[in-house]
Every structure is written in structure tokens, then in C-alpha cells.
C-alpha positions as CSV (number, residue, x, y, z in Angstrom):
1,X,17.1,-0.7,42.8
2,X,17.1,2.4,41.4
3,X,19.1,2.2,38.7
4,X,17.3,-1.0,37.3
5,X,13.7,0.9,37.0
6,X,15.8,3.7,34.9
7,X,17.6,1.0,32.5
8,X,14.0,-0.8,32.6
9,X,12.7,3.0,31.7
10,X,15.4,3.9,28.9
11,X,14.8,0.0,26.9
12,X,10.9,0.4,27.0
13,X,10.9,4.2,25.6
14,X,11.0,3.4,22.0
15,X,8.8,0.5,22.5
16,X,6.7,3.6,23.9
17,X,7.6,6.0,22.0
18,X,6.8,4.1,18.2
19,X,3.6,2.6,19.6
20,X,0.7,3.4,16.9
21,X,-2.6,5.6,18.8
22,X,-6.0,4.9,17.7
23,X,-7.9,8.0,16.4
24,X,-10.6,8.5,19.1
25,X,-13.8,6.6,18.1
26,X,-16.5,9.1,17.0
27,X,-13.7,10.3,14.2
28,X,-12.7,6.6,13.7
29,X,-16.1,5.8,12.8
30,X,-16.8,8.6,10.6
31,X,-13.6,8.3,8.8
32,X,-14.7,4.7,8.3
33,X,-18.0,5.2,7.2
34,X,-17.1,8.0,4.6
35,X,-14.3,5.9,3.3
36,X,-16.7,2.4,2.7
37,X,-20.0,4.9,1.8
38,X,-17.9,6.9,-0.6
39,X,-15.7,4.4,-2.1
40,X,-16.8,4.3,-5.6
41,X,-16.4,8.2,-5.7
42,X,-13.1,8.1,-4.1
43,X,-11.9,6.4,-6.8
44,X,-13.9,8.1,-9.5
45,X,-12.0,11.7,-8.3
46,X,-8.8,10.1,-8.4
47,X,-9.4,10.1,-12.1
48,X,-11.0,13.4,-12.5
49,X,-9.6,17.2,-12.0
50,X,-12.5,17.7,-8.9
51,X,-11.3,15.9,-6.3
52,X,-14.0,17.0,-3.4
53,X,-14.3,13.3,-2.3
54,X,-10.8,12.9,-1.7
55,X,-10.7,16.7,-0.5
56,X,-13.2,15.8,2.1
57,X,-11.6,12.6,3.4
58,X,-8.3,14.2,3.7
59,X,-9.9,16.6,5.9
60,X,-11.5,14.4,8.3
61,X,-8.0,12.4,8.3
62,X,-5.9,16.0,8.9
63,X,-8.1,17.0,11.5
64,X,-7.6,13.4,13.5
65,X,-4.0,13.4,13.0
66,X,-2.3,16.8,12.7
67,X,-0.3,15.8,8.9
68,X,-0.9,18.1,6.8
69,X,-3.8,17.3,3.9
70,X,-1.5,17.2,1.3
71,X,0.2,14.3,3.0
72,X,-3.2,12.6,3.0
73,X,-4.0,13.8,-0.8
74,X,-0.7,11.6,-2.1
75,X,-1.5,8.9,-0.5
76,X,-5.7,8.5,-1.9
77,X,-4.3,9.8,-5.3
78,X,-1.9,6.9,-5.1
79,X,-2.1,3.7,-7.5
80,X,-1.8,1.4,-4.6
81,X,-5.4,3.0,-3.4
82,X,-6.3,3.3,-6.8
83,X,-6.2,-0.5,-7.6
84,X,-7.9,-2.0,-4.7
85,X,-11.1,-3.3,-5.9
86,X,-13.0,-4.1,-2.8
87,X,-13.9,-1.1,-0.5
88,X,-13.0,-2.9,2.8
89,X,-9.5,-3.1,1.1
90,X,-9.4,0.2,0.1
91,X,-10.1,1.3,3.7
92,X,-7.9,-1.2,5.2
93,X,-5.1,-0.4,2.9
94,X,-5.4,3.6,4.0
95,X,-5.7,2.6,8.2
96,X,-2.0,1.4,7.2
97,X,-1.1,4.1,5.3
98,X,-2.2,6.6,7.7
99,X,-0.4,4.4,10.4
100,X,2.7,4.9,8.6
101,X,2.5,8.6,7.8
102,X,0.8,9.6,11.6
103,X,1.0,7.0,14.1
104,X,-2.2,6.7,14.2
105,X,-4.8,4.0,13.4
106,X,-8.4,4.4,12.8
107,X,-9.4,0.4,12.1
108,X,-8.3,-2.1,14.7
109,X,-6.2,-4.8,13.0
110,X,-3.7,-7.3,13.3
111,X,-0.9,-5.1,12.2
């Protein structure tokens, strides 16, 4: 018996192990509200030399995670982010991103 619960242990530890956290709520709901308030100005300092919109974001986002801002600062000053039009798929579009860089989530989804 005991050496099926460790084989049943060693199969389900990257199942474990890869499984994405959500960010705990009052930091979830902050990130989100910053990210649909701010939207337009997000995109506006993507454009512009003073990024203190996206400097702000990534901030709430480091502090969440752990990665490093700059990690964060790549990914709003990409042109994926850059081109979404709506801000619920600008947000939506960086929960993923930040899923794939961290592990962590900060919208529920389907993903």
C-alpha cells in the first residue's frame, strides 16, 4: 500500500507543482480596478517617455508576485497590450500574461 500512495504522490507533483495561484483578493481587486480605471492612460504612457501609469501597475503586480518590475514593464509596453481596444481585454489579456510570467492569476477565468 505504501508504495502506491508514493507513485500516486510522484504522478500528481507536477500537476501540483505547475498549478497557477490566485493573487490574494484585496491585491486582485486593486490590480483590477487600476488596470480597467486607468486604461486609457496605460496606453497613452506606452506611447510617451513618462510612464508613471505603467510604473504604478507594475508595482502593484511586483509586489503580488515577486517578478521583478521590469518583467511586468515588457509585457504593458508590449504591442499585444498595446492593441487591445477594449479595457476588459486589455486586463484580461495581462491576468494571462502575468499567469505565464508568475504563476499567478489575478482574474478568474476559463483558462
Amino acid at each position: 500500500m505504501g508504495i502506491r500512495r508514493l507513485i500516486f504522490i510522484i504522478l500528481l507533483m507536477p500537476i501540483l507543482l505547475s498549478a497557477a495561484v490566485k493573487i490574494p483578493a484585496a491585491a486582485a481587486q486593486e490590480i483590477v480596478a487600476f488596470t480597467l480605471f486607468n486604461y486609457d492612460n496605460l496606453i497613452a504612457d506606452s506611447y510617451e517617455v513618462d510612464f508613471s501609469y505603467i510604473g504604478q501597475l507594475t508595482y502593484l503586480l511586483s509586489k503580488a508576485t515577486g517578478v521583478n518590475e521590469q518583467e511586468y514593464r515588457k509585457i504593458l509596453l508590449s504591442q499585444e497590450l498595446r492593441n487591445e481596444a477594449f479595457p476588459p481585454q486589455y486586463m484580461l489579456t495581462l491576468n494571462k500574461k502575468t499567469r505565464a510570467l508568475s504563476g499567478y492569476y489575478f482574474v478568474d477565468t476559463d483558462d
